[in-house]
C-alpha positions as CSV (number, residue, x, y, z in Angstrom):
1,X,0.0,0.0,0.0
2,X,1.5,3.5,-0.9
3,X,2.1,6.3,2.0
4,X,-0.9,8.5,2.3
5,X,-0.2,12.6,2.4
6,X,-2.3,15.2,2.9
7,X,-1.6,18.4,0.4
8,X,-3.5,21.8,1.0
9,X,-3.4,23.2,-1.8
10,X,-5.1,25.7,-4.8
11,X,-6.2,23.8,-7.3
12,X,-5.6,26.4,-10.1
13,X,-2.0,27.4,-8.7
14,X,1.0,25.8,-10.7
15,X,3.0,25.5,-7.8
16,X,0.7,23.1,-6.0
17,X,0.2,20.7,-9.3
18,X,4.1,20.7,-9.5
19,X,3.7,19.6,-6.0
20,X,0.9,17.0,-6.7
21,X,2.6,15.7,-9.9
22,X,6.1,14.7,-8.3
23,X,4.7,13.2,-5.1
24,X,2.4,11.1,-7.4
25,X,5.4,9.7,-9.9
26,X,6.9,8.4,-6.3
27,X,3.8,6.5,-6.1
28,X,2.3,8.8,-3.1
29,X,-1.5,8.3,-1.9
30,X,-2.6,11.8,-1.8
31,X,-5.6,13.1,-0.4
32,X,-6.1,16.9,-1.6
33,X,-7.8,20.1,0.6
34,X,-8.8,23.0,-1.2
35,X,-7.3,25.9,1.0
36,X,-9.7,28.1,-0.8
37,X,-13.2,26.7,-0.6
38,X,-12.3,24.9,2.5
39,X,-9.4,26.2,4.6
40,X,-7.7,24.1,7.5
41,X,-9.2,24.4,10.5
42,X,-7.8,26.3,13.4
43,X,-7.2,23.2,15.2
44,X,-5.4,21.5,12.1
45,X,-3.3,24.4,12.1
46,X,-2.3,24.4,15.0
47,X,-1.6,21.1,14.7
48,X,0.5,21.5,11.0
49,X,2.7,24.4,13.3
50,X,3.2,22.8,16.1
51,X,4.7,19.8,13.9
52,X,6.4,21.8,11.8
53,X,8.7,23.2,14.1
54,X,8.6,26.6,12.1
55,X,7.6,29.7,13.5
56,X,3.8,30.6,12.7
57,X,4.9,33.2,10.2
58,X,6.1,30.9,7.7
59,X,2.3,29.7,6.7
60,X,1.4,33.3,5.6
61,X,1.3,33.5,1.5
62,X,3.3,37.2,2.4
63,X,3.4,37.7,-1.8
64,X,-0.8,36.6,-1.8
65,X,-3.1,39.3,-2.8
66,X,-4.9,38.8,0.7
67,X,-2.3,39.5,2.5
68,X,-1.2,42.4,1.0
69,X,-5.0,44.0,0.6
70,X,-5.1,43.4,4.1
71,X,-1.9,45.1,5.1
72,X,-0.5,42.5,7.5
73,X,3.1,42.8,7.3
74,X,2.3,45.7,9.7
75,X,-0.5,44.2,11.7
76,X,1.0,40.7,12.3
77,X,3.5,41.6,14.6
78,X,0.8,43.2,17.0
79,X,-1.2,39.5,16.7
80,X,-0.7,36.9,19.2
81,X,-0.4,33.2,18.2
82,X,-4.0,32.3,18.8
83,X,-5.5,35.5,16.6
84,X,-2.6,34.4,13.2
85,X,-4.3,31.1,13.3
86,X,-7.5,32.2,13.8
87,X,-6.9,34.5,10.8
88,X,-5.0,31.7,8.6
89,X,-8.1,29.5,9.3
90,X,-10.8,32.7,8.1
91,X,-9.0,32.7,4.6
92,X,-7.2,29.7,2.9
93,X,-5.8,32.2,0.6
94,X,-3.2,33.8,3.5
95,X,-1.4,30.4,3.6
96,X,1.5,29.4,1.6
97,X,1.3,26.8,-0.3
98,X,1.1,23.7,-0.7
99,X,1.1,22.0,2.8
100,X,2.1,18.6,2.1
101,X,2.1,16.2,5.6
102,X,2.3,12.8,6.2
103,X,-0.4,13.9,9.3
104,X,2.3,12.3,11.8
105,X,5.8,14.1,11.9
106,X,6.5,15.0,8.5
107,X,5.5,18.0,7.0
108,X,6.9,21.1,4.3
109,X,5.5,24.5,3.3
110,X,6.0,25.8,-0.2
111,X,7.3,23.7,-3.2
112,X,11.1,22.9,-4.6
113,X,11.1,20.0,-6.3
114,X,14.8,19.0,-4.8
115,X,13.1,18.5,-1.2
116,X,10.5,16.2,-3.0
117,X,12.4,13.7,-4.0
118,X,12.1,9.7,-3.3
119,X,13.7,10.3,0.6
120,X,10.5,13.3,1.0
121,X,8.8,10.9,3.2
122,X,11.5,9.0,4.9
123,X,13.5,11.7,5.7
């Protein structure tokens, strides 16, 4: 049986099918979220953070129209932890993408084809 990820991810955005190509020529199970029409939850993201290991800022999409119509590289800073998820979870279109997670321990924001190669999930 192939490993089962999870990928949140825009269905229109190249990025993401680059993603969703290469993970399924390794013969990856993937089941796909749209971030737009249905964002994680706050308590997935929390979740995706916490095993991440990455500070909170590196979900933001900081070169997304959202973000930048809602001027947050000067609001974030005054946010605490709980109100940046809370506000990742209200709009899938903050959140850099594709999230791609094994739902266990392994997870990676963004895409470079290099960090997906066969070892992505044994790593």
């Amino acid at each position: 049986m192939a490993d089962q990820l999870k990928i949140y991810h825009l269905p229109t955005c190249s990025t993401c099918k680059s993603a969703i190509k290469a993970l399924k020529q390794q013969g990856y199970e993937l089941e796909l979220q749209d971030i737009k029409t249905s964002p994680p939850t706050e308590e997935e993201l929390s979740k995706l953070i916490s095993m991440s290991g990455l500070p909170i800022g590196k979900f933001f999409n900081v070169s997304g129209e959202a973000y930048r119509e809602m001027g947050l590289k000067d609001k974030l800073p005054k946010l605490t932890e709980e109100e940046k998820i809370k506000l990742l979870a209200s709009n899938g279109m903050l959140i850099k993408r594709p999230i791609v997670t094994d739902g266990k321990s392994k997870i990676s924001i963004g895409f470079r084809e290099l960090d997906f190669g066969p070892v992505w999930y044994n790593s």
